[in-house]
PyMOL Python script that loads the backbone (N, CA, C, O; Angstrom):
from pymol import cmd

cmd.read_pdbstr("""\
ATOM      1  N   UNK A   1      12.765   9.887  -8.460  1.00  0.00           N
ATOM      2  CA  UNK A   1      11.417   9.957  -7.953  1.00  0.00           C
ATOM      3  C   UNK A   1      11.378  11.026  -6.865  1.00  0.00           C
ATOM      4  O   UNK A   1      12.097  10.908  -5.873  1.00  0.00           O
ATOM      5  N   UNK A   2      10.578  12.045  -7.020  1.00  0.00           N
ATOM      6  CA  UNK A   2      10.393  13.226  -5.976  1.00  0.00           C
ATOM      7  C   UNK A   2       8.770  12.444  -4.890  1.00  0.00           C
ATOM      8  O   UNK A   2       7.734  11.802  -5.060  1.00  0.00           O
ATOM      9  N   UNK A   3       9.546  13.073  -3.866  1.00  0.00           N
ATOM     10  CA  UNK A   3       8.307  12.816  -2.602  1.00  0.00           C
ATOM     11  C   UNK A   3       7.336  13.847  -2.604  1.00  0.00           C
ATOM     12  O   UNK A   3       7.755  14.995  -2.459  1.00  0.00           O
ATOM     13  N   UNK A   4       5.992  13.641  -2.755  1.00  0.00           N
ATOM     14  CA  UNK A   4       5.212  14.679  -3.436  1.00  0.00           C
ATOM     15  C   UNK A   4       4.532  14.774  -1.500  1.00  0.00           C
ATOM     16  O   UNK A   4       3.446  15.349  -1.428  1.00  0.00           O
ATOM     17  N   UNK A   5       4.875  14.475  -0.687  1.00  0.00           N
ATOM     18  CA  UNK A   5       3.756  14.606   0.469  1.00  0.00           C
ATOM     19  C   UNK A   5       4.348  13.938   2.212  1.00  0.00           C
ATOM     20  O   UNK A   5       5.394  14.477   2.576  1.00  0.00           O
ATOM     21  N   UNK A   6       4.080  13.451   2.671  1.00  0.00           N
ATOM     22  CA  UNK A   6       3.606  13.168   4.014  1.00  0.00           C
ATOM     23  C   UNK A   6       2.341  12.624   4.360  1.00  0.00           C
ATOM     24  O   UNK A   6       1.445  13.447   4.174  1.00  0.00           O
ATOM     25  N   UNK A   7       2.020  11.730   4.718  1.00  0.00           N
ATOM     26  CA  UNK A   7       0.656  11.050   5.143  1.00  0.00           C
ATOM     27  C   UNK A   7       0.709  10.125   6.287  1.00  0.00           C
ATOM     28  O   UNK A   7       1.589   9.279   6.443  1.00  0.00           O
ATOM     29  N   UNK A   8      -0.319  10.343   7.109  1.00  0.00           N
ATOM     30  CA  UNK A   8      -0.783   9.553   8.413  1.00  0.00           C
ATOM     31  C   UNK A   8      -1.339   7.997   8.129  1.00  0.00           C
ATOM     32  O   UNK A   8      -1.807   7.807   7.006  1.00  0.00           O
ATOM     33  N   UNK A   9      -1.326   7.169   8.819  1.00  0.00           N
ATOM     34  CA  UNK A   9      -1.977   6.270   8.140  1.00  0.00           C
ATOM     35  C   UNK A   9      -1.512   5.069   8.930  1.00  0.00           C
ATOM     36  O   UNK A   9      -0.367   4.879   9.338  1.00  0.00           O
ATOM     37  N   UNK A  10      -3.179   3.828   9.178  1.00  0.00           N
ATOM     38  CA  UNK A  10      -2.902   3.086  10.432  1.00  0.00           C
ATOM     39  C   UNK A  10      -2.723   1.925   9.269  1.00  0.00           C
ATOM     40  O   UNK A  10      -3.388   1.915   8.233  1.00  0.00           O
ATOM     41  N   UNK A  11      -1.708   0.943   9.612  1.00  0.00           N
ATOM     42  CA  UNK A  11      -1.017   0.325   8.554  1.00  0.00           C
ATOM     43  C   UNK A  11      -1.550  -0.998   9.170  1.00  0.00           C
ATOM     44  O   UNK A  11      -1.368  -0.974  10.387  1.00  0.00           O
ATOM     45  N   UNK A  12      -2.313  -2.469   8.634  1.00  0.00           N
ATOM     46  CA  UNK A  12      -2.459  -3.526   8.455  1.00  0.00           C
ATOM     47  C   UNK A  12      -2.152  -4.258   7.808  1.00  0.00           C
ATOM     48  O   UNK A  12      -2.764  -4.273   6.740  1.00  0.00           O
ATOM     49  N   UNK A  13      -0.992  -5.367   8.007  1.00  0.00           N
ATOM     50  CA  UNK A  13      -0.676  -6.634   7.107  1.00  0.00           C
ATOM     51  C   UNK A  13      -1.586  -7.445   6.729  1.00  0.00           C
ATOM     52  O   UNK A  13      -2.292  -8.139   7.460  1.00  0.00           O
ATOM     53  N   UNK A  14      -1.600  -7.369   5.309  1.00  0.00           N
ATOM     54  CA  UNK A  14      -3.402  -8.848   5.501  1.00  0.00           C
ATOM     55  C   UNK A  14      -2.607 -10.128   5.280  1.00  0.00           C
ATOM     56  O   UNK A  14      -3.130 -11.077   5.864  1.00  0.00           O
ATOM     57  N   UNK A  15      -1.499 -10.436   4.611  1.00  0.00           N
ATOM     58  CA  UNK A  15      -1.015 -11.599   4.376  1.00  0.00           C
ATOM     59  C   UNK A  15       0.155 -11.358   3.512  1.00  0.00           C
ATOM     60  O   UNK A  15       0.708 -10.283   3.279  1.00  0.00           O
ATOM     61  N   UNK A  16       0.452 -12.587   3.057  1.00  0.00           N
ATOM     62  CA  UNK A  16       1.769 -12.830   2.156  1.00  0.00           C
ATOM     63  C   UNK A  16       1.647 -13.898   0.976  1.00  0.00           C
ATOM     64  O   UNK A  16       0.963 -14.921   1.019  1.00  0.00           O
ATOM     65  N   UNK A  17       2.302 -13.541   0.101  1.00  0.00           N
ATOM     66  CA  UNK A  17       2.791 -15.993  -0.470  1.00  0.00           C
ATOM     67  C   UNK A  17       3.840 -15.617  -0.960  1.00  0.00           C
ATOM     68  O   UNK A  17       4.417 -14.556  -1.198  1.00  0.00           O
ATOM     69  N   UNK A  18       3.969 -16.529  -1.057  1.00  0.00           N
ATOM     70  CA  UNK A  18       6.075 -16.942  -1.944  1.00  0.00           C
ATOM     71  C   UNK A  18       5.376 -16.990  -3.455  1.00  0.00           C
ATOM     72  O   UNK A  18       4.287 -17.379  -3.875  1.00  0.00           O
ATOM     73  N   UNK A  19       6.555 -16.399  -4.054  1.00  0.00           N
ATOM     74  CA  UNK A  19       6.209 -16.215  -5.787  1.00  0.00           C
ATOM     75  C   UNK A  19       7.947 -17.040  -6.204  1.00  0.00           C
ATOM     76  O   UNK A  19       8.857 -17.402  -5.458  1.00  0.00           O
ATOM     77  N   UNK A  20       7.834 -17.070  -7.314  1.00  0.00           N
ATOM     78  CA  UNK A  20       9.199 -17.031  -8.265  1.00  0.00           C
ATOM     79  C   UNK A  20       9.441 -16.138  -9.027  1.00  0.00           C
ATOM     80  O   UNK A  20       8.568 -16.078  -9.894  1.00  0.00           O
ATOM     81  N   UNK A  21      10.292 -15.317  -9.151  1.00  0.00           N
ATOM     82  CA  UNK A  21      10.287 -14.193 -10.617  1.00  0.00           C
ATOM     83  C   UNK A  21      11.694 -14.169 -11.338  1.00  0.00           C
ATOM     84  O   UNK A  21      12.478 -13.422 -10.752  1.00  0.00           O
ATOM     85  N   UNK A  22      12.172 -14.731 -12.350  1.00  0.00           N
ATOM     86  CA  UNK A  22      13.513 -14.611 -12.982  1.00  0.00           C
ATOM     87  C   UNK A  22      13.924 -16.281 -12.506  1.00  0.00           C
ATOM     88  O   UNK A  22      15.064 -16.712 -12.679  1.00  0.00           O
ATOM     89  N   UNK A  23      13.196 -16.833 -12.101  1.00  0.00           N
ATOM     90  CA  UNK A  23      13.858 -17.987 -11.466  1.00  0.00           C
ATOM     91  C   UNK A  23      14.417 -17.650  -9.558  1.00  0.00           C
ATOM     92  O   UNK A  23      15.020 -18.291  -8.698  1.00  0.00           O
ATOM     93  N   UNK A  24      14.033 -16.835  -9.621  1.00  0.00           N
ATOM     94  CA  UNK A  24      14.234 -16.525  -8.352  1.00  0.00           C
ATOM     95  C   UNK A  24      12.779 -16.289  -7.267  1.00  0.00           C
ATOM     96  O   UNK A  24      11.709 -15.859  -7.697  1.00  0.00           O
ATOM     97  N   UNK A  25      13.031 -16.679  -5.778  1.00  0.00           N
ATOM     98  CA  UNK A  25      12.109 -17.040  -4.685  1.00  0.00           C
ATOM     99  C   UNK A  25      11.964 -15.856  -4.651  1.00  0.00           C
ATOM    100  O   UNK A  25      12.821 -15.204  -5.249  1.00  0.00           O
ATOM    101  N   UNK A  26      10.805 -15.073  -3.927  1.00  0.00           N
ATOM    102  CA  UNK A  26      10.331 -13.638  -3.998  1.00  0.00           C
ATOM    103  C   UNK A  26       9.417 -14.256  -3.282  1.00  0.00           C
ATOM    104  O   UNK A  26       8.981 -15.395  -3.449  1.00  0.00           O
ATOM    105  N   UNK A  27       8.923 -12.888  -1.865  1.00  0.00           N
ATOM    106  CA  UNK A  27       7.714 -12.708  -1.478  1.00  0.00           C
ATOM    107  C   UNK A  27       6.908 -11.692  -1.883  1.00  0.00           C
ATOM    108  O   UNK A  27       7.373 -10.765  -2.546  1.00  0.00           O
ATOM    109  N   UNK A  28       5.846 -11.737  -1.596  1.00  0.00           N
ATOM    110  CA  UNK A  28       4.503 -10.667  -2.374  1.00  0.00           C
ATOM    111  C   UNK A  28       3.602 -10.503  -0.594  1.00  0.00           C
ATOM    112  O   UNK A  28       3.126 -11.236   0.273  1.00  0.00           O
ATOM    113  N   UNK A  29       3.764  -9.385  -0.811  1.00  0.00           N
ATOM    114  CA  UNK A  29       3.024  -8.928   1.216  1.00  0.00           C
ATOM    115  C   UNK A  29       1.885  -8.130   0.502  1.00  0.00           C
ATOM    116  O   UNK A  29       1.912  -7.514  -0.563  1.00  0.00           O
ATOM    117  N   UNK A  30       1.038  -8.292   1.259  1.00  0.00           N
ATOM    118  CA  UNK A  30      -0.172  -7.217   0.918  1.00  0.00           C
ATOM    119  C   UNK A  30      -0.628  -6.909   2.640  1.00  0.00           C
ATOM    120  O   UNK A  30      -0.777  -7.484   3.718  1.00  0.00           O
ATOM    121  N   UNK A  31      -0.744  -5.068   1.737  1.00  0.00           N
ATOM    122  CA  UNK A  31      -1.108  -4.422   3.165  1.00  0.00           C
ATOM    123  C   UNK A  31      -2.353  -3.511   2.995  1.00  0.00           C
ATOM    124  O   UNK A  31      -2.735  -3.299   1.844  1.00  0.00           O
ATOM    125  N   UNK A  32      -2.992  -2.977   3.991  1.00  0.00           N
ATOM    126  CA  UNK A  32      -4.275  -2.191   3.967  1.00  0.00           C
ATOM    127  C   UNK A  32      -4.019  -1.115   4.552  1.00  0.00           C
ATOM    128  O   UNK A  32      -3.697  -1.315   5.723  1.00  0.00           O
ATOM    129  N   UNK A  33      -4.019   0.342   4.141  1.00  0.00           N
ATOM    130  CA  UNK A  33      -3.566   1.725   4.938  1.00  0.00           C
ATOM    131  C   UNK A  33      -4.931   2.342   4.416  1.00  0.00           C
ATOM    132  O   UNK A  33      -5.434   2.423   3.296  1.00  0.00           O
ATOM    133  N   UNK A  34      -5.514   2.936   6.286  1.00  0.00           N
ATOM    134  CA  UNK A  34      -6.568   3.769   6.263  1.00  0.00           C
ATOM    135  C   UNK A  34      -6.161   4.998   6.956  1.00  0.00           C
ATOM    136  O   UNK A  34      -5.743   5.152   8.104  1.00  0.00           O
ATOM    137  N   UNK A  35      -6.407   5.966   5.867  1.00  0.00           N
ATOM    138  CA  UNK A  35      -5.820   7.409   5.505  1.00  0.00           C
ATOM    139  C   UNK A  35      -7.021   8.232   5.927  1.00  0.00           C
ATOM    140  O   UNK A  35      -7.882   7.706   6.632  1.00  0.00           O
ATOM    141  N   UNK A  36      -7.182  10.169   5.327  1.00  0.00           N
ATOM    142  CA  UNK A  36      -8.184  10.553   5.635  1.00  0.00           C
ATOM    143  C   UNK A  36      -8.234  10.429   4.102  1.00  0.00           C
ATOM    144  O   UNK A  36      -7.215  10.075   3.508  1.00  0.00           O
ATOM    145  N   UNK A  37      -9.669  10.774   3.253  1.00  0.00           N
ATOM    146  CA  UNK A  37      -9.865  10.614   2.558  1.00  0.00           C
ATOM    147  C   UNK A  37      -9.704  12.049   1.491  1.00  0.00           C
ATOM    148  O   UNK A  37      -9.938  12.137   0.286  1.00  0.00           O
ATOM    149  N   UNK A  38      -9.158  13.204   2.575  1.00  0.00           N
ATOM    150  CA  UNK A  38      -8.818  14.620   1.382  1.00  0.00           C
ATOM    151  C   UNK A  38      -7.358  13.628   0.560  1.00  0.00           C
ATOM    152  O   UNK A  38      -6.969  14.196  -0.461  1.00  0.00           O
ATOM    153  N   UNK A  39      -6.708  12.518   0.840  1.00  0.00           N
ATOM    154  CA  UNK A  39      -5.572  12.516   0.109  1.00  0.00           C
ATOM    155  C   UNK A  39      -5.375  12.612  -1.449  1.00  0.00           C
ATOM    156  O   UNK A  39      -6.231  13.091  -2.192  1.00  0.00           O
ATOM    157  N   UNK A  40      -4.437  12.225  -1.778  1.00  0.00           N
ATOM    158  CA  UNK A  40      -4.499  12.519  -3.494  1.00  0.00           C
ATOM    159  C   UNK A  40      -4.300  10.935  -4.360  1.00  0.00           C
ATOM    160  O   UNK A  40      -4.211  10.653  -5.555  1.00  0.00           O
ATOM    161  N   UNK A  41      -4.286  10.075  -3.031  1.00  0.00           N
ATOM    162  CA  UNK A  41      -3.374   8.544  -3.486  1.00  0.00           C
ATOM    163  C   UNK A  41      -4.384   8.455  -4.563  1.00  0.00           C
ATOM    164  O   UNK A  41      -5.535   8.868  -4.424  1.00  0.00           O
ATOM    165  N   UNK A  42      -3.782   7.735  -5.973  1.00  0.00           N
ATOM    166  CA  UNK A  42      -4.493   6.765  -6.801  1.00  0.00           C
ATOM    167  C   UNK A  42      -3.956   5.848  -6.740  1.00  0.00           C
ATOM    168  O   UNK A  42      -2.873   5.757  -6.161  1.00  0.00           O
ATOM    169  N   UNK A  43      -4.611   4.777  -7.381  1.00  0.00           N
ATOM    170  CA  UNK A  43      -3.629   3.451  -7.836  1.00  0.00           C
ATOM    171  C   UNK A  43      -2.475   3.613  -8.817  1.00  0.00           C
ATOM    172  O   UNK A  43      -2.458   4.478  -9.693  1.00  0.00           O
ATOM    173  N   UNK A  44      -1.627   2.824  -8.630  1.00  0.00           N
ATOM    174  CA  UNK A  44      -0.272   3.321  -9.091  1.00  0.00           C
ATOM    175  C   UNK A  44       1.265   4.195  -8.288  1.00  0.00           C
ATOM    176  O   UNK A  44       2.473   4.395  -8.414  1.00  0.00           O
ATOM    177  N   UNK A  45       0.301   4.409  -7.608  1.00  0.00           N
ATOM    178  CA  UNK A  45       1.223   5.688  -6.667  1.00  0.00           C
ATOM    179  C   UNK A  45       2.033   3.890  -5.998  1.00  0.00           C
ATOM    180  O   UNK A  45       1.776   2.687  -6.034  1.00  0.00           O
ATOM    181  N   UNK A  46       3.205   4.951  -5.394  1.00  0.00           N
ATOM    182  CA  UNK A  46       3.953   4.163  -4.853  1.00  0.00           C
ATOM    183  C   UNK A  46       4.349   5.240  -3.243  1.00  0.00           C
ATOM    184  O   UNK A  46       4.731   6.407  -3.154  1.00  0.00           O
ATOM    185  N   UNK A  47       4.016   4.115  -2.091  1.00  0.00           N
ATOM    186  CA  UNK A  47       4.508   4.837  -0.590  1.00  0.00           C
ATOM    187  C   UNK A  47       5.674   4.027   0.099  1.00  0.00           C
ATOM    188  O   UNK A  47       5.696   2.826   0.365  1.00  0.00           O
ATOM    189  N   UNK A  48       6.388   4.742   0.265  1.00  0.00           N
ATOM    190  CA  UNK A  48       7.364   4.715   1.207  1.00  0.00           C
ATOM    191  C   UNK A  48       6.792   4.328   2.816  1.00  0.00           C
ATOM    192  O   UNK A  48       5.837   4.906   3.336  1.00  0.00           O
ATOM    193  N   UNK A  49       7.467   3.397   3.371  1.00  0.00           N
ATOM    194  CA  UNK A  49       6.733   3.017   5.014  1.00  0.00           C
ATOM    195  C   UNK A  49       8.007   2.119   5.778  1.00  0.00           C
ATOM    196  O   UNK A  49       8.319   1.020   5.320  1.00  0.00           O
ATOM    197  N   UNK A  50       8.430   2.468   6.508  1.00  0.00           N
ATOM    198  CA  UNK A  50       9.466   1.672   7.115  1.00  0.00           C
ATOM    199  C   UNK A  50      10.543   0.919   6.517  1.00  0.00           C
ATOM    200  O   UNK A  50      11.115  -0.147   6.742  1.00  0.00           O
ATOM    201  N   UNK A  51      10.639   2.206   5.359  1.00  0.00           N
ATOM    202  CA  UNK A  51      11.851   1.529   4.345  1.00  0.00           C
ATOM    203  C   UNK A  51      11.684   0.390   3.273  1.00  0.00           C
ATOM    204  O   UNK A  51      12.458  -0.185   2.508  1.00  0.00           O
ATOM    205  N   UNK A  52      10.308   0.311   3.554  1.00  0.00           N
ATOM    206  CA  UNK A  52       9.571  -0.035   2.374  1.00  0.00           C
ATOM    207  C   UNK A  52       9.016   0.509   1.393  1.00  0.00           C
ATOM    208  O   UNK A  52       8.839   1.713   1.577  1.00  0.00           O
ATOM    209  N   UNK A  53       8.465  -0.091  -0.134  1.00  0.00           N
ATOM    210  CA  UNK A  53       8.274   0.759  -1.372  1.00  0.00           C
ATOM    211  C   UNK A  53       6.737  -0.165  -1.059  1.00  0.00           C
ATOM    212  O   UNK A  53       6.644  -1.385  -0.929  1.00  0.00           O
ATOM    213  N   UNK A  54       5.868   0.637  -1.009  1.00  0.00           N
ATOM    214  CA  UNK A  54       4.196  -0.124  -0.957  1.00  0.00           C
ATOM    215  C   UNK A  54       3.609   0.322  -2.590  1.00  0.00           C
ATOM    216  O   UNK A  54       3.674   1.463  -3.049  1.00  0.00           O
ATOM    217  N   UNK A  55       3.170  -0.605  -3.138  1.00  0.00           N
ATOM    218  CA  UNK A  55       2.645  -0.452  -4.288  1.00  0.00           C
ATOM    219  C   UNK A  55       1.003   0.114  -4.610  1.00  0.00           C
ATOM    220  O   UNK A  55       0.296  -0.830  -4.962  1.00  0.00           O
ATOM    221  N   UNK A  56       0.226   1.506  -4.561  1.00  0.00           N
ATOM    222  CA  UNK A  56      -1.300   1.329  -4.584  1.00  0.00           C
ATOM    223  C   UNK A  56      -1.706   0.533  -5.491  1.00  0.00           C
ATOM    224  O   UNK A  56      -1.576   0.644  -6.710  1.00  0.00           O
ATOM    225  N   UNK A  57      -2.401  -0.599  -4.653  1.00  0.00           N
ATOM    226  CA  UNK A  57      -3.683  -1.416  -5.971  1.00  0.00           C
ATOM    227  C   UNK A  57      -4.722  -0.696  -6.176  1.00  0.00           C
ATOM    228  O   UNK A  57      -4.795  -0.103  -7.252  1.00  0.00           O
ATOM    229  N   UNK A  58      -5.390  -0.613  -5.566  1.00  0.00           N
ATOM    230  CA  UNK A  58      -6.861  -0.024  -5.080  1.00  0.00           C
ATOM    231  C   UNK A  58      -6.802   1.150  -4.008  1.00  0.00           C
ATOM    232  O   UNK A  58      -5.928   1.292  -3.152  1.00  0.00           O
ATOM    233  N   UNK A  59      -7.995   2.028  -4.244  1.00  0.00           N
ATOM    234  CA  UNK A  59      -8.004   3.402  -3.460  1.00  0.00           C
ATOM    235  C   UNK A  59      -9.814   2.766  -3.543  1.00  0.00           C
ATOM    236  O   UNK A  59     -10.502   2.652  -4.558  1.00  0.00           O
ATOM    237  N   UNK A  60     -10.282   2.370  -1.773  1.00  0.00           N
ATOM    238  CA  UNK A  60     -11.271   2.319  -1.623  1.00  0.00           C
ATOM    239  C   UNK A  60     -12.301   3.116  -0.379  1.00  0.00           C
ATOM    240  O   UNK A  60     -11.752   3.324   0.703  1.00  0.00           O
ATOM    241  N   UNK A  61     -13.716   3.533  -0.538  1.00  0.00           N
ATOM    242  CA  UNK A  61     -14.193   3.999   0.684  1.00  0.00           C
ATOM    243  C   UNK A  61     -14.111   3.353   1.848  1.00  0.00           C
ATOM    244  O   UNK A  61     -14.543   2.206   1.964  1.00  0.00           O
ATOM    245  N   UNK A  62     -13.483   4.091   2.954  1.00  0.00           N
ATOM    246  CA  UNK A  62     -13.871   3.068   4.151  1.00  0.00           C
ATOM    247  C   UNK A  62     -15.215   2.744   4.658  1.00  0.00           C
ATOM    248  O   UNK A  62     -15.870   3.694   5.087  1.00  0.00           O
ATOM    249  N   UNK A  63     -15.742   1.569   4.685  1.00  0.00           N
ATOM    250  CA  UNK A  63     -17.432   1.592   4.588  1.00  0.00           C
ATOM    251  C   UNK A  63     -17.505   1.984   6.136  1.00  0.00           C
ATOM    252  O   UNK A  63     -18.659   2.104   6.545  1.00  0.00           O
ATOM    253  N   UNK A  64     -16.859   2.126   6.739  1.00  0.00           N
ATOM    254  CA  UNK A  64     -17.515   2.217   8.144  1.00  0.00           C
ATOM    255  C   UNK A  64     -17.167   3.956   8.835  1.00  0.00           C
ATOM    256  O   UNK A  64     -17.424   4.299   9.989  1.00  0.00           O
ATOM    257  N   UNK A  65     -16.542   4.827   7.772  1.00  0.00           N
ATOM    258  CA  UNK A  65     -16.310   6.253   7.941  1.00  0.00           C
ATOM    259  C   UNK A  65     -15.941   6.861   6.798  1.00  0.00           C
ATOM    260  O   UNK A  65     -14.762   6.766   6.457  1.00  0.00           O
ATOM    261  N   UNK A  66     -16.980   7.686   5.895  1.00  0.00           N
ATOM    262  CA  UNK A  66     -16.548   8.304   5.312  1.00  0.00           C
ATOM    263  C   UNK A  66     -15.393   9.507   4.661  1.00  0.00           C
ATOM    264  O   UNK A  66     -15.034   9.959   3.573  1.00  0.00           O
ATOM    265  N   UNK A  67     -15.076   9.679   6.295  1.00  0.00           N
ATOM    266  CA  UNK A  67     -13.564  10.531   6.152  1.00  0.00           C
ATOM    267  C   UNK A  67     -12.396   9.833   5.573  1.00  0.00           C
ATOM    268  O   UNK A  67     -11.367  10.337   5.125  1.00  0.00           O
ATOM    269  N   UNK A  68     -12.788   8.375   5.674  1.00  0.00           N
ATOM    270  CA  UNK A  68     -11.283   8.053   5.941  1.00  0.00           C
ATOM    271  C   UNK A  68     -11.574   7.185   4.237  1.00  0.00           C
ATOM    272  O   UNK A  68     -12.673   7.212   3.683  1.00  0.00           O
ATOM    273  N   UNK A  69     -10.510   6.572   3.731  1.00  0.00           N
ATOM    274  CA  UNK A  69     -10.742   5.657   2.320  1.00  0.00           C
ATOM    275  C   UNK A  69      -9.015   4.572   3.076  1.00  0.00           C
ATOM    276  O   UNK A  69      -8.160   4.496   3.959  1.00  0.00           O
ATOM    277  N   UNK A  70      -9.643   3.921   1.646  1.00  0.00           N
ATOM    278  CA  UNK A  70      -8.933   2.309   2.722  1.00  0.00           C
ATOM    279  C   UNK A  70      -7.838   2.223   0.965  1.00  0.00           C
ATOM    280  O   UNK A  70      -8.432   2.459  -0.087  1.00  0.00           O
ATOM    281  N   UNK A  71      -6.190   1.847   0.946  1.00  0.00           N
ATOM    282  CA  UNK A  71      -5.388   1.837   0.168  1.00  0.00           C
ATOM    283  C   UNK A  71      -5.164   0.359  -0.007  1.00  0.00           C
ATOM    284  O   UNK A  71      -5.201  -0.104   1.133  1.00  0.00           O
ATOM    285  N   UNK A  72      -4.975  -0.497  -0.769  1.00  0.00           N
ATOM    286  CA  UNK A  72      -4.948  -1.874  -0.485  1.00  0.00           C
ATOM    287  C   UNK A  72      -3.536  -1.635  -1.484  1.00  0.00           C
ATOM    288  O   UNK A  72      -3.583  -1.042  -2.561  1.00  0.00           O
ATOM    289  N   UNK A  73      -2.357  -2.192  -0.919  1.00  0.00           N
ATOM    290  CA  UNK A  73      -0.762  -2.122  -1.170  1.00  0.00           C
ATOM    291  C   UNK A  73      -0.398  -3.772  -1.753  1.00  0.00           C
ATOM    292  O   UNK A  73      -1.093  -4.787  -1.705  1.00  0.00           O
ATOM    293  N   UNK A  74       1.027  -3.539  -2.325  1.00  0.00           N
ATOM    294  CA  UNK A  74       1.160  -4.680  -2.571  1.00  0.00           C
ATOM    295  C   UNK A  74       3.291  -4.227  -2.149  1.00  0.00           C
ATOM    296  O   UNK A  74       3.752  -3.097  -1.987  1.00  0.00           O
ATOM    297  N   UNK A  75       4.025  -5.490  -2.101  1.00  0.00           N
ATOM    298  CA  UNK A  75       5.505  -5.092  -1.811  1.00  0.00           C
ATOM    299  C   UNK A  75       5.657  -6.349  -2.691  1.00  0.00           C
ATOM    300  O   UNK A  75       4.794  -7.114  -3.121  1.00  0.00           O
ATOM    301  N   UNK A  76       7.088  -6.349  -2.847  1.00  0.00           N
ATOM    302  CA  UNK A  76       7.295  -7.477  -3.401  1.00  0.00           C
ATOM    303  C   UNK A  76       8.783  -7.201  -2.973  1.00  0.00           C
ATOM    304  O   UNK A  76       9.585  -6.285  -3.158  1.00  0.00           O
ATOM    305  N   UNK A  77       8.785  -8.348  -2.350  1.00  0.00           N
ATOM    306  CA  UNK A  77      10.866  -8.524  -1.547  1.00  0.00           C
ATOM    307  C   UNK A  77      11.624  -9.620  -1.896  1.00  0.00           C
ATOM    308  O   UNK A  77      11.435 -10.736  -1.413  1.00  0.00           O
ATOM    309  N   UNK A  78      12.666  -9.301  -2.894  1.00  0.00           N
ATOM    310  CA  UNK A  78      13.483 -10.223  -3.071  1.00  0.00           C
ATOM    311  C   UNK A  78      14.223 -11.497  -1.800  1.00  0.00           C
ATOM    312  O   UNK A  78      15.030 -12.347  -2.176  1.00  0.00           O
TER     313      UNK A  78
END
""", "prot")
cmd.dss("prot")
cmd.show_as("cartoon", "prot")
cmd.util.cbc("prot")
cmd.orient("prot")
């Protein structure tokens, strides 16, 4: 996987839950990153953040500034 960029971005935890996957305990974190909105993120993209792999769900407008668009992430940690 090549790093296509660099991006700014004020990072919010919205929550968590415990999953099972394989028979195994797993958490699922979901996070909210508001970017400027020239970026290129779609859904699918995957970001790197404190040694974390953030998953894009959603690429949305920020309703309260049009510059900026709001990334809604997902992680999933063994």
């Amino acid at each position: 996987m090549a790093a296509l960029g660099r991006l700014w971005a004020a990072v919010k935890v919205q929550g968590g839950q415990a999953a099972r996957e394989a028979e195994r305990p797993t958490a699922r974190l979901s996070y909210a990153l508001t970017l400027r909105s020239e970026s290129d993120c779609i859904e699918g993209d995957r970001l790197h953040w404190k040694g974390r792999i953030l998953d894009v769900v959603a690429v949305l407008p920020d309703g309260s500034d049009p510059r900026f668009i709001e990334l809604l992430c997902s992680e999933t940690r063994p």
